[in-house]
N, CA and C atoms as a LAMMPS dump frame, in Angstrom:
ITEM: TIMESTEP
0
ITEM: NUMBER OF ATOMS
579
ITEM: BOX BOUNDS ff ff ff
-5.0000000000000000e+02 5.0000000000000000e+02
-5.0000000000000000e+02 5.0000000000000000e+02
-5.0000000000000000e+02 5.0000000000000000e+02
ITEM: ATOMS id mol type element x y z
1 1 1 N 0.854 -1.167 0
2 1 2 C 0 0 0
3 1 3 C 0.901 1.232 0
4 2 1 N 0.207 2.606 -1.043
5 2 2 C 1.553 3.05 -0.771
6 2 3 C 1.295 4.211 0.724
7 3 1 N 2.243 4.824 0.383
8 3 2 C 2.495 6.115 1.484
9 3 3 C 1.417 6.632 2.373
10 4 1 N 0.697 7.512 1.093
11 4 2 C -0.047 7.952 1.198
12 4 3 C -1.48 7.912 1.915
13 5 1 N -1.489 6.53 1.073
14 5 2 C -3.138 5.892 1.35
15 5 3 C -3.2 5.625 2.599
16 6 1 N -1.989 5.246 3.306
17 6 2 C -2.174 5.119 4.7
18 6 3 C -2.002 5.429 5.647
19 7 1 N -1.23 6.794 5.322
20 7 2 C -1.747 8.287 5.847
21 7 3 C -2.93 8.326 6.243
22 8 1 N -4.037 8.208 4.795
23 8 2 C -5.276 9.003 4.736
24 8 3 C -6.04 8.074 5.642
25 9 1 N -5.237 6.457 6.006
26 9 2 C -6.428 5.737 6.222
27 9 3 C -6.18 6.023 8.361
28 10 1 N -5.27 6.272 8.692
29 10 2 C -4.668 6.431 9.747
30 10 3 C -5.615 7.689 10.259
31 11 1 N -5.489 8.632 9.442
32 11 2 C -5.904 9.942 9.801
33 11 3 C -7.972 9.718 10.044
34 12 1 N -8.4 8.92 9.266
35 12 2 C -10.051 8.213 9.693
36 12 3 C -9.637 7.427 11.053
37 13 1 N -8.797 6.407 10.898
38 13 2 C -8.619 5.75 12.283
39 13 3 C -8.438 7.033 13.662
40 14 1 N -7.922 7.637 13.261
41 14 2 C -7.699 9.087 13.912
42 14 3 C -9.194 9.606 14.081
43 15 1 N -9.625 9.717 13.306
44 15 2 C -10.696 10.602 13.342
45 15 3 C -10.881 11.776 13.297
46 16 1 N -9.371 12.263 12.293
47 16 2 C -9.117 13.731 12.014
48 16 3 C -10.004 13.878 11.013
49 17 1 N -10.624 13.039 9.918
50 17 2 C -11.103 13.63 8.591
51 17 3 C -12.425 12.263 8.883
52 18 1 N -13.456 12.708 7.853
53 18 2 C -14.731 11.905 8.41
54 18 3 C -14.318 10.575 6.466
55 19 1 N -15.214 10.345 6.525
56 19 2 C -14.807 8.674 5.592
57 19 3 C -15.367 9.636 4.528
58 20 1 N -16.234 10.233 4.388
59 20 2 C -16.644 11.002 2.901
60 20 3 C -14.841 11.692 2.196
61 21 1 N -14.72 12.323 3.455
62 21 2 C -13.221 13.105 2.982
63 21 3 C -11.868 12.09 2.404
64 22 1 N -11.713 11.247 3.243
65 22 2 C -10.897 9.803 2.779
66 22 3 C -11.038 9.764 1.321
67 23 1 N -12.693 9.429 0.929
68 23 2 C -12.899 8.763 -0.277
69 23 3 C -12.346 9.906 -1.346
70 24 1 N -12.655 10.97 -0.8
71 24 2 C -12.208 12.215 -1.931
72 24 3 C -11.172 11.904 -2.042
73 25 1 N -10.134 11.636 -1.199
74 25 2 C -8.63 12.015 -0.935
75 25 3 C -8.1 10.853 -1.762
76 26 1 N -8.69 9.838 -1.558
77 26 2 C -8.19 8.186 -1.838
78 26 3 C -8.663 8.611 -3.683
79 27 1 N -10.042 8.904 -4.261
80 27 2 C -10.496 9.239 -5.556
81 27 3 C -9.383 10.19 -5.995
82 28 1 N -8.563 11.236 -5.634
83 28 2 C -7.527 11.907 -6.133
84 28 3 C -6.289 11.341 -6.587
85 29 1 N -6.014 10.461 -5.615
86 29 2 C -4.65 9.617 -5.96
87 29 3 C -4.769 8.832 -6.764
88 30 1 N -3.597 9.022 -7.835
89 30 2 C -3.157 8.114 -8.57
90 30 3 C -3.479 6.77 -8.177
91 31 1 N -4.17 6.205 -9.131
92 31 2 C -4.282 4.414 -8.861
93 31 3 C -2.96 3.44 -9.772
94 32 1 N -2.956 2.873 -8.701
95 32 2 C -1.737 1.941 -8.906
96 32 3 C -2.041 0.183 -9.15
97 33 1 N -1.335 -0.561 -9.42
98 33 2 C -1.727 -1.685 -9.618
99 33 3 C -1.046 -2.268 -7.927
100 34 1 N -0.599 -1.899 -6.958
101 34 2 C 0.213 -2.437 -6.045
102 34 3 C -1.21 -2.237 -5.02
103 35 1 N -1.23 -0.967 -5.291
104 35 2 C -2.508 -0.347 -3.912
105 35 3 C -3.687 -2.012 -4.582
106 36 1 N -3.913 -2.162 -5.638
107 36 2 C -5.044 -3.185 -5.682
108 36 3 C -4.877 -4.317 -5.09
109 37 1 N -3.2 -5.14 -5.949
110 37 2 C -3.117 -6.538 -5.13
111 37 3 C -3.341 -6.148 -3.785
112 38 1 N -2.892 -5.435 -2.844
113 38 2 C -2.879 -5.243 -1.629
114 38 3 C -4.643 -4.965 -0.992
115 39 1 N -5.097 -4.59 -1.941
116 39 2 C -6.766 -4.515 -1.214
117 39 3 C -7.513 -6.048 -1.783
118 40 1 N -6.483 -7.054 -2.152
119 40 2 C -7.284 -8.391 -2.34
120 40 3 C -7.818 -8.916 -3.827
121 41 1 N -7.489 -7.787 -4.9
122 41 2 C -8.528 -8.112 -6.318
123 41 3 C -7.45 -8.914 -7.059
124 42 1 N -8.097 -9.703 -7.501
125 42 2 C -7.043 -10.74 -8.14
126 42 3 C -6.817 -9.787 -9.489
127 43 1 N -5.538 -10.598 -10.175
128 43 2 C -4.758 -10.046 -10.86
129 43 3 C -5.14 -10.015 -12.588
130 44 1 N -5.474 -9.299 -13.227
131 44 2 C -6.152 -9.721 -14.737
132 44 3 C -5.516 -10.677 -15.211
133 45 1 N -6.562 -10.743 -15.892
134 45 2 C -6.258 -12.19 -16.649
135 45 3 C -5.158 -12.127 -17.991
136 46 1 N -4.104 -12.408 -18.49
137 46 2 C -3.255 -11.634 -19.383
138 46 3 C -4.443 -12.305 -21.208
139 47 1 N -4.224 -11.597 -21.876
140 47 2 C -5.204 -11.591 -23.045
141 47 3 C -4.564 -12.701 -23.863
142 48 1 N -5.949 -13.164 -24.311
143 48 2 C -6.109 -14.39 -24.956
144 48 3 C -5.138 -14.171 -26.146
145 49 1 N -3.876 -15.223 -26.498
146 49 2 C -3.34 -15.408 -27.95
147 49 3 C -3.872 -16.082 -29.096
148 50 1 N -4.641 -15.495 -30.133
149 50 2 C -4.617 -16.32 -30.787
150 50 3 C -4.047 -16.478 -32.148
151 51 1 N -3.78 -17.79 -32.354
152 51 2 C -2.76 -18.115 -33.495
153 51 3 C -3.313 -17.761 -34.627
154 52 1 N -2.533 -17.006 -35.528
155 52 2 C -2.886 -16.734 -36.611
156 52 3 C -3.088 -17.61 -38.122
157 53 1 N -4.068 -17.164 -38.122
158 53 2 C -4.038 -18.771 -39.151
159 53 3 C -4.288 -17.847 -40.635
160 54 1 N -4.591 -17.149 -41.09
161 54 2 C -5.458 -16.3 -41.796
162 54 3 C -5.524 -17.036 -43.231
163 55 1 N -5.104 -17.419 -43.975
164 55 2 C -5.698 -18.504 -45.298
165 55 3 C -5.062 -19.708 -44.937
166 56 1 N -5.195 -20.593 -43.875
167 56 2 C -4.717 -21.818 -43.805
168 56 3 C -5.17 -22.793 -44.436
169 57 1 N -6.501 -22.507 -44.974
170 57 2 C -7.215 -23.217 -45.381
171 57 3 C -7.234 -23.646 -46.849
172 58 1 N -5.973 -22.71 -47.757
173 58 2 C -5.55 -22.984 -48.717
174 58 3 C -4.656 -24.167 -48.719
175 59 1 N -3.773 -24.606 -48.008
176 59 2 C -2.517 -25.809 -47.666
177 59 3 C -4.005 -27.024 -48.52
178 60 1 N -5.041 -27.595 -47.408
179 60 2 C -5.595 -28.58 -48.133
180 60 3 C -6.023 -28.373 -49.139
181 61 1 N -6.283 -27.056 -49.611
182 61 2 C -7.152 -26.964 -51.158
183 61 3 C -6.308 -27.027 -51.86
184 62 1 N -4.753 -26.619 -51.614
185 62 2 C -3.951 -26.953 -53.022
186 62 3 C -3.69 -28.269 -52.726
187 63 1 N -3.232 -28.925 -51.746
188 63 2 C -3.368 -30.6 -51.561
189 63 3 C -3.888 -31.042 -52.409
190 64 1 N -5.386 -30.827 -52.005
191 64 2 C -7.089 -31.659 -53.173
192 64 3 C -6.7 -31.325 -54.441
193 65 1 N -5.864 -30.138 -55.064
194 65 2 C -5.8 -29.483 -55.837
195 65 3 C -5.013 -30.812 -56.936
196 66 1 N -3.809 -30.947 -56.408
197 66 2 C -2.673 -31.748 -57.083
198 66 3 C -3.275 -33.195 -57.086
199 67 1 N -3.865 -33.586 -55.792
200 67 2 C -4.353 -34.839 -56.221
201 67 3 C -5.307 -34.962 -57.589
202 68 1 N -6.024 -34.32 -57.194
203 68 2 C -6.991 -33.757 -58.535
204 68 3 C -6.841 -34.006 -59.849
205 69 1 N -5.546 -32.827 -60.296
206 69 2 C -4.891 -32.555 -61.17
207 69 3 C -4.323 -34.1 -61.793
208 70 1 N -3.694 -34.795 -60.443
209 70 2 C -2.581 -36.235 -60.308
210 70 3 C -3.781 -36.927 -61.141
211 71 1 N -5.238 -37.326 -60.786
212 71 2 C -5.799 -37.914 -60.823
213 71 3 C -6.599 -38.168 -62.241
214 72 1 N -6.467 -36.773 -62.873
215 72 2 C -7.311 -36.543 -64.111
216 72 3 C -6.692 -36.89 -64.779
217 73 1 N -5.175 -36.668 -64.736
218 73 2 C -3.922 -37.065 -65.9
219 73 3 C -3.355 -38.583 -65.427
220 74 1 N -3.655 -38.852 -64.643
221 74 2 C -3.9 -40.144 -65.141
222 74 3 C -4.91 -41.432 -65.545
223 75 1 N -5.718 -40.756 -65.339
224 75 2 C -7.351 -42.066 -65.951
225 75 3 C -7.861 -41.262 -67.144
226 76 1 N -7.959 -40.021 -67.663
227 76 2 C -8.354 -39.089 -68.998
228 76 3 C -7.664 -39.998 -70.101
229 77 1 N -6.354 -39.333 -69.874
230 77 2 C -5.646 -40.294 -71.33
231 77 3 C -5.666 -41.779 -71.382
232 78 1 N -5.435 -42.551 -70.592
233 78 2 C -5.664 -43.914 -70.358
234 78 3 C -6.724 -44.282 -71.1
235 79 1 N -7.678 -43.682 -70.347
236 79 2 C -9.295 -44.118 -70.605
237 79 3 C -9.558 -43.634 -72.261
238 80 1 N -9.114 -42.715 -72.545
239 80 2 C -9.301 -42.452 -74.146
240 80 3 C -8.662 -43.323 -75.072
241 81 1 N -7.618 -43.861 -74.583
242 81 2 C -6.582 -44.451 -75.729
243 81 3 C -6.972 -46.129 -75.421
244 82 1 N -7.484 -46.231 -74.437
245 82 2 C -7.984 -48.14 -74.218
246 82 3 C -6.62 -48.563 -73.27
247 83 1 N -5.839 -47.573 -72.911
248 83 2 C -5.351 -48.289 -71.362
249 83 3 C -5.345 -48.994 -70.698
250 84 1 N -4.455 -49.433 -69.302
251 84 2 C -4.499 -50.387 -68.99
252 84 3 C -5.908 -49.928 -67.677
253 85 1 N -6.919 -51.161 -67.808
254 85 2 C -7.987 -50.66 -66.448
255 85 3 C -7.245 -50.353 -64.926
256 86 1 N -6.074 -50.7 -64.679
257 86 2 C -5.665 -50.457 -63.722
258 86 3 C -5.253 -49.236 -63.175
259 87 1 N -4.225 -48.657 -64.717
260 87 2 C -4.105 -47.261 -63.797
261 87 3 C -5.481 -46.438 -64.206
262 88 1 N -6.635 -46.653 -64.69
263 88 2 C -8.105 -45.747 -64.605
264 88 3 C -8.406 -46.272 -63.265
265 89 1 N -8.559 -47.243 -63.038
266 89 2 C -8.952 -47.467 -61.65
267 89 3 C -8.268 -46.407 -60.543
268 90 1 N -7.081 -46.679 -60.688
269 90 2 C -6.14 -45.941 -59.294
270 90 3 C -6.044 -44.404 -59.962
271 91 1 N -6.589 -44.047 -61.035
272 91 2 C -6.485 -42.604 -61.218
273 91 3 C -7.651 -42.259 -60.883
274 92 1 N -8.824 -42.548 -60.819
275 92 2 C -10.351 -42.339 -60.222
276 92 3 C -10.275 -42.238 -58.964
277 93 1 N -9.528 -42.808 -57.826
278 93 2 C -9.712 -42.429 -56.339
279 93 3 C -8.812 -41.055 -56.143
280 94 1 N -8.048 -41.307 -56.89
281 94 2 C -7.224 -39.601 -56.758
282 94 3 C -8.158 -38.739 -57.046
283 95 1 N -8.616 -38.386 -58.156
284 95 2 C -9.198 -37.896 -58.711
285 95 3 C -10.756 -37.095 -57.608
286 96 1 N -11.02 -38.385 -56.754
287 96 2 C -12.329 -38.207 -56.183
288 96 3 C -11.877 -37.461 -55.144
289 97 1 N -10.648 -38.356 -54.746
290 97 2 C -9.996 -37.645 -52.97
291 97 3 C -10.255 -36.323 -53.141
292 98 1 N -9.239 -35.507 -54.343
293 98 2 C -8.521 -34.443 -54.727
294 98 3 C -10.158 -33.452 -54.44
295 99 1 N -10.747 -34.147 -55.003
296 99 2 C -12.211 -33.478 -55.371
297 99 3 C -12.414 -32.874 -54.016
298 100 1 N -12.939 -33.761 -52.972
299 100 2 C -13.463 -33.909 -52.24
300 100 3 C -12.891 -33.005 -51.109
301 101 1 N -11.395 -33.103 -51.52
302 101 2 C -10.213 -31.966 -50.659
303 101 3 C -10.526 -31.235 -50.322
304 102 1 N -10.971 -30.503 -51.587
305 102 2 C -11.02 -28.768 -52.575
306 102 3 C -12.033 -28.676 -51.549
307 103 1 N -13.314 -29.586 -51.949
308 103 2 C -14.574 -28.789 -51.497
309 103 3 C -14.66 -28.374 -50.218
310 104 1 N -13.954 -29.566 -49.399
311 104 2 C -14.042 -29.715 -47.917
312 104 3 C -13.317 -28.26 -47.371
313 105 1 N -12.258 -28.292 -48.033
314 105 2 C -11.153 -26.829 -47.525
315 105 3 C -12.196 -25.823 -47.634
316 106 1 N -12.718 -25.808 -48.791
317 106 2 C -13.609 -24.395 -49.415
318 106 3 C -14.689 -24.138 -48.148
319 107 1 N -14.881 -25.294 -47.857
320 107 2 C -16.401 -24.961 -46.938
321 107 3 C -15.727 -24.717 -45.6
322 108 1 N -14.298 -24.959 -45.448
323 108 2 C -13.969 -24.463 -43.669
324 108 3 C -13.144 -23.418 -44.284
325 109 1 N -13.075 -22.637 -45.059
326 109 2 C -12.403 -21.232 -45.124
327 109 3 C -13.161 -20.388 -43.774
328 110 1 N -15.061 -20.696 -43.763
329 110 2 C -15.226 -19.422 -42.625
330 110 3 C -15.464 -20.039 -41.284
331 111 1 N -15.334 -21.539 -40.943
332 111 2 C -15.338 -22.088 -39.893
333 111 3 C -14.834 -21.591 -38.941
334 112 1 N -15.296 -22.02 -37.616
335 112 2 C -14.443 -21.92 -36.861
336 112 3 C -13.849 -22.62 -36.461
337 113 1 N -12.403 -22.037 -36.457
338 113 2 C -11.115 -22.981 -35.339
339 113 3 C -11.277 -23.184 -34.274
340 114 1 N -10.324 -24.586 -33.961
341 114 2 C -10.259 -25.054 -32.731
342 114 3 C -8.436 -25.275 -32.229
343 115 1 N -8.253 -24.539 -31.514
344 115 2 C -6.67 -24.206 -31.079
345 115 3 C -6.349 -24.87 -29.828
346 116 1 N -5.386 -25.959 -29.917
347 116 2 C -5.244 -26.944 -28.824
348 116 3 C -3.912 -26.496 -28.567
349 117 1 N -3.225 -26.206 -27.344
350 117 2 C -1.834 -26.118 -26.663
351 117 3 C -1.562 -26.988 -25.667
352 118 1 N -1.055 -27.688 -25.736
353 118 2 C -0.327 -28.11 -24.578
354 118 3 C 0.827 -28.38 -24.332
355 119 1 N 1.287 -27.46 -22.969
356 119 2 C 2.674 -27.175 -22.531
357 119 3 C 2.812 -27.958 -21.3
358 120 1 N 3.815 -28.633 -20.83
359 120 2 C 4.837 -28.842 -20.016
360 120 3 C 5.058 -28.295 -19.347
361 121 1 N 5.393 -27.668 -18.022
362 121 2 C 6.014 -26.863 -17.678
363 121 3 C 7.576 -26.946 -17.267
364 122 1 N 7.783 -28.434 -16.917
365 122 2 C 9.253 -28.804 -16.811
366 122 3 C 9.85 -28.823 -18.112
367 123 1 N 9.042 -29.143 -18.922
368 123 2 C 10.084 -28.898 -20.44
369 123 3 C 9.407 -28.05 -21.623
370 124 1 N 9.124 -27.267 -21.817
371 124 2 C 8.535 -26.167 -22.632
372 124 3 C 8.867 -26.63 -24.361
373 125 1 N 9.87 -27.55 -24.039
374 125 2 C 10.213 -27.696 -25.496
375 125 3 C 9.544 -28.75 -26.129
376 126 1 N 8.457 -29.71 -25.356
377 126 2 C 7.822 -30.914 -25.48
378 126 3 C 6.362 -30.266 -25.459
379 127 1 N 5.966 -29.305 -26.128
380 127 2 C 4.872 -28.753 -26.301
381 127 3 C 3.937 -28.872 -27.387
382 128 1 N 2.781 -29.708 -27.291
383 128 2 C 2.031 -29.691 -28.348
384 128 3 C 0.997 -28.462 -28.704
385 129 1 N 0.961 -28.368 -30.08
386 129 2 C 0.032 -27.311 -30.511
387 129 3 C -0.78 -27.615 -32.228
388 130 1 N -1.935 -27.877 -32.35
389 130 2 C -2.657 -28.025 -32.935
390 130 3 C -4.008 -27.143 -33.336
391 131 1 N -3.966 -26.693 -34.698
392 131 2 C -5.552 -26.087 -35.073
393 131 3 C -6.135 -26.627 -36.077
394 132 1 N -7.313 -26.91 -36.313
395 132 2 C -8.191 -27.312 -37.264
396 132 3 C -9.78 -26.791 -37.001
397 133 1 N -9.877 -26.729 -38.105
398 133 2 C -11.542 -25.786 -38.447
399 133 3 C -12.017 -26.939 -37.852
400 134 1 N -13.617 -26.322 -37.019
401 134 2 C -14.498 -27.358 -36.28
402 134 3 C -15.569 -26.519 -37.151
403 135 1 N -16.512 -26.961 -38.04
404 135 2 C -17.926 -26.488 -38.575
405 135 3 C -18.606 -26.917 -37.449
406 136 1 N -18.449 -26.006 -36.677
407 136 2 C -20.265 -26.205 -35.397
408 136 3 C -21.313 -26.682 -35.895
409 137 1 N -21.821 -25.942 -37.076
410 137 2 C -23.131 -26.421 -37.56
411 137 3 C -23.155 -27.619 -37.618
412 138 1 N -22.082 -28.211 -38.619
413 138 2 C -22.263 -29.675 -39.347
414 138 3 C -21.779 -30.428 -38.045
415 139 1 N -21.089 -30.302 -37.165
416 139 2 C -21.071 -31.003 -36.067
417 139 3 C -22.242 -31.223 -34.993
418 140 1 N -22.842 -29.903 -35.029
419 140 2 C -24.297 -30.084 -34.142
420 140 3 C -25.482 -31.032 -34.907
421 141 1 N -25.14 -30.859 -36.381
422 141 2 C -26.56 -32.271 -36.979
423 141 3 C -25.693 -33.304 -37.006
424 142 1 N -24.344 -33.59 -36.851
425 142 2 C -24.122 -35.048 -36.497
426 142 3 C -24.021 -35.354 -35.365
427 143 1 N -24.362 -34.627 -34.678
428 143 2 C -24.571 -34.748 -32.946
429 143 3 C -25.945 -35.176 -32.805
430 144 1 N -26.853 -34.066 -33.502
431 144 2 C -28.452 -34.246 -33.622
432 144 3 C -29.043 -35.849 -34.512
433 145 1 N -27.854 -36.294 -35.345
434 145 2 C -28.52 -37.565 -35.858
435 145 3 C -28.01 -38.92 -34.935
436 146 1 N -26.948 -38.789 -34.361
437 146 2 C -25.975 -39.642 -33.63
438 146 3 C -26.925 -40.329 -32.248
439 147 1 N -27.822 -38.586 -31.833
440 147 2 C -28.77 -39.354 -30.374
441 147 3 C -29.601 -40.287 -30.755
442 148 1 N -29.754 -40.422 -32.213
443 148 2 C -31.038 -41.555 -32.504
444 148 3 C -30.69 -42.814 -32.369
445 149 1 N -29.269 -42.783 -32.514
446 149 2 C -28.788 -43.993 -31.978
447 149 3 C -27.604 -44.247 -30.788
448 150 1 N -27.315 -43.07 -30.479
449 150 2 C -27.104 -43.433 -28.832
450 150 3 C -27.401 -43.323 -28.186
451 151 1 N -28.239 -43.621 -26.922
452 151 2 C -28.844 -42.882 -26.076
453 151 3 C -28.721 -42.236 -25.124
454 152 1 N -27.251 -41.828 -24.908
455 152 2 C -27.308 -41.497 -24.088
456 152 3 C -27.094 -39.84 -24.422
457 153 1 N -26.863 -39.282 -26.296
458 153 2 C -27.06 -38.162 -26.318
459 153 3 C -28.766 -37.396 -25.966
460 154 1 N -29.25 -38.326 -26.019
461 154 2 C -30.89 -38.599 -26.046
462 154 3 C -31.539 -37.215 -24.691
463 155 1 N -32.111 -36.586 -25.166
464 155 2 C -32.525 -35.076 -24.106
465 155 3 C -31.356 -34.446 -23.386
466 156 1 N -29.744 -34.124 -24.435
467 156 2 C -29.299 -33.65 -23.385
468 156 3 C -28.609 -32.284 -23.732
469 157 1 N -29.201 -32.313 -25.259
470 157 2 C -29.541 -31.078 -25.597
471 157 3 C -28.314 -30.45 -26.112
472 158 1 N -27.256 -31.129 -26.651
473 158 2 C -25.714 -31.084 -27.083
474 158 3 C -25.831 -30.224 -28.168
475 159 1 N -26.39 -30.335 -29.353
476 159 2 C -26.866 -30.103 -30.595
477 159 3 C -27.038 -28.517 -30.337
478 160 1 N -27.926 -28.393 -29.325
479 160 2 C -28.673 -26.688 -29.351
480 160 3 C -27.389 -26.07 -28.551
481 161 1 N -26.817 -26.648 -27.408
482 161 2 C -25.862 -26.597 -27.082
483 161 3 C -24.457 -25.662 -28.21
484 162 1 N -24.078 -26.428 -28.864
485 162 2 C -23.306 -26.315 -30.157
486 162 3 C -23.924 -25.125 -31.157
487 163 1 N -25.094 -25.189 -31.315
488 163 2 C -25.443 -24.072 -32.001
489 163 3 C -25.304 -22.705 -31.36
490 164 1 N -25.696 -22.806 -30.216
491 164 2 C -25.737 -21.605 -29.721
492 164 3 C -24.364 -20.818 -29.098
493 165 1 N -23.449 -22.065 -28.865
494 165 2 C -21.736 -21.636 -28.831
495 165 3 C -21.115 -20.907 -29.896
496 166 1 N -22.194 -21.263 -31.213
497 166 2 C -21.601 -20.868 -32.424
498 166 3 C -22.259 -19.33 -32.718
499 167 1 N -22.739 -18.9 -32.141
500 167 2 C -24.157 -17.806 -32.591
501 167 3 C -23.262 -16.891 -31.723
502 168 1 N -22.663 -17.395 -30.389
503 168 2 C -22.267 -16.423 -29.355
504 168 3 C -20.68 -16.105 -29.541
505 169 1 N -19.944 -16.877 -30.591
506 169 2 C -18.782 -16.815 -30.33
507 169 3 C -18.217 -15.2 -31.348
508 170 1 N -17.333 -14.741 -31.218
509 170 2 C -17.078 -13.805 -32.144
510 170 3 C -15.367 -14.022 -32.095
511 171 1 N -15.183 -13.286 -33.11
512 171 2 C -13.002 -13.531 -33.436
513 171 3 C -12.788 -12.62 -32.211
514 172 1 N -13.303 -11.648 -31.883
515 172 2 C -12.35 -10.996 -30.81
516 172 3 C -12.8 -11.229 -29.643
517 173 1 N -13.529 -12.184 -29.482
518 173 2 C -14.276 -13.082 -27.87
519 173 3 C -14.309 -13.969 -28.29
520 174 1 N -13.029 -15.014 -28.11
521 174 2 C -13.386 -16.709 -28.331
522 174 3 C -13.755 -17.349 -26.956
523 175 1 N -13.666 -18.358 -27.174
524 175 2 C -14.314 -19.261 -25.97
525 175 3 C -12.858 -19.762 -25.495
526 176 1 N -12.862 -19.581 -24.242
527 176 2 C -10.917 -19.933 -23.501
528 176 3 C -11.059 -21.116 -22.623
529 177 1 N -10.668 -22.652 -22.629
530 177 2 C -10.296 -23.164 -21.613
531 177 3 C -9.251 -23.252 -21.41
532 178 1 N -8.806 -22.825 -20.075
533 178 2 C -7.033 -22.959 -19.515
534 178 3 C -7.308 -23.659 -18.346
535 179 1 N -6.519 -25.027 -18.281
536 179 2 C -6.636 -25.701 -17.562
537 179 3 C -4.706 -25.766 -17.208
538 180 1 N -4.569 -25.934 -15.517
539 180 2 C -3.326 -25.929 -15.392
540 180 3 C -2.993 -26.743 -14.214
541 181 1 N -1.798 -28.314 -14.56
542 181 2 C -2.074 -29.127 -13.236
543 181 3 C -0.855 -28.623 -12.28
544 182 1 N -0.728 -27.993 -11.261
545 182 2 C -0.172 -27.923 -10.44
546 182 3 C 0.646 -27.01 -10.762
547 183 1 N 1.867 -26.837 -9.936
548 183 2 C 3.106 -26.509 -10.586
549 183 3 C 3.979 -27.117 -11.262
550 184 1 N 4.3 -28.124 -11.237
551 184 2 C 4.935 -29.319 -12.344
552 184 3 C 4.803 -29.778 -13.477
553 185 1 N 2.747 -29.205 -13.53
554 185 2 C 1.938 -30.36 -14.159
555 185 3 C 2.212 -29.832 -15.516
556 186 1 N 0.98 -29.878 -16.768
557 186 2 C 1.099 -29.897 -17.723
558 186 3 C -0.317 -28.542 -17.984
559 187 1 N -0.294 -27.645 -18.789
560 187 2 C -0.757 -26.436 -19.061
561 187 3 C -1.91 -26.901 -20.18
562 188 1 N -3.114 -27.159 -20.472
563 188 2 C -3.61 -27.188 -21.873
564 188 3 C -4.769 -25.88 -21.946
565 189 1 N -4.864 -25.633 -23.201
566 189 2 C -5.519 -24.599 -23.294
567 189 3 C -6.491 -24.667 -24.57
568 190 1 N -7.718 -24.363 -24.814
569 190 2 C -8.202 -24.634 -25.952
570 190 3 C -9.108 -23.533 -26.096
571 191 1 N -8.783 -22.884 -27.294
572 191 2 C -9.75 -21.774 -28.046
573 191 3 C -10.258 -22.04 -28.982
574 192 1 N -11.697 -21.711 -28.797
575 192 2 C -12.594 -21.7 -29.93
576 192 3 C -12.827 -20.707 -30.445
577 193 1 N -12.68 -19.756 -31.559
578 193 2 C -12.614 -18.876 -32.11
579 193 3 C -12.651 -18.609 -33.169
């Protein structure tokens, strides 16, 4: 606490100045971050990092892209000239993968991410870190078709759950779990954002 403040608070214990006057006196002074820890308020929370991803979502679309590409040039000409059925065969699953890449990337360009950390604290250098687009939506109707056959998703309302995480979340308010075991333990953290 500093100097001052406990001056002013001495001088009420005193009963030189009445508690209205204090508050004036205490409202004048500079606020400090020391005078707070010392009156008990825990310490802010330091601001959420999040990893920048900003077109990541191109890496699989050019992936799908080449398979694609891999896939057409090899079952097109084959298949025109009477080829062997084998490489049309094995050029058709490329071909589909590649497809299927593209589209998939295309549709999590506006998804939202899911940002997994986990640190060590004895060794910082054994730190995992992982992101991948989570489509809430398409995860909440395979949540919503999944209770029909498990039951135990059955009334528990996961689905609306999920939707409404998704309605509330925004890029500059993600959703933060920081979980931390001990002092030794291991740090994980997961943003949805």
């Amino acid at each position: 606490m500093s100097e001052e403040r406990a001056k002013i608070l001495q001088m009420v214990a005193d009963r030189k100045i009445s508690a209205d006057e204090a508050a004036q006196l205490l409202a004048a002074l500079p606020a400090d971050e020391a005078a707070a820890e010392d009156a008990g308020y825990p310490e802010p929370a330091p601001p959420v990092e999040m990893p920048r991803i900003g077109n990541l979502w191109l890496i699989p679309m050019y992936a799908g892209l080449v398979l694609f590409v891999c896939g057409a040039l090899a079952a097109f000409p084959l298949y025109q000239q009477g080829g062997s059925w084998l490489l049309v065969v094995c050029g058709w699953p490329m071909f589909l993968v590649g497809l299927l890449t593209m589209v998939a990337a295309y549709l999590s360009r506006r998804s939202r991410w899911v940002h997994i950390r986990v640190t060590n604290i004895d060794r910082p250098m054994k730190s995992v870190r992982l992101s991948f687009p989570l489509p809430l939506r398409l995860t909440a109707w395979a949540l919503k078709i999944a209770s029909r056959f498990v039951p135990k998703f059955k009334g528990t309302g996961i689905d609306e759950t999920i939707i409404a995480l998704n309605e509330g979340l925004t890029s500059d308010q993600p959703l933060v779990i920081d979980v931390q075991e001990g002092e030794d333990g291991e740090r994980v953290q997961v943003t949805i954002g």
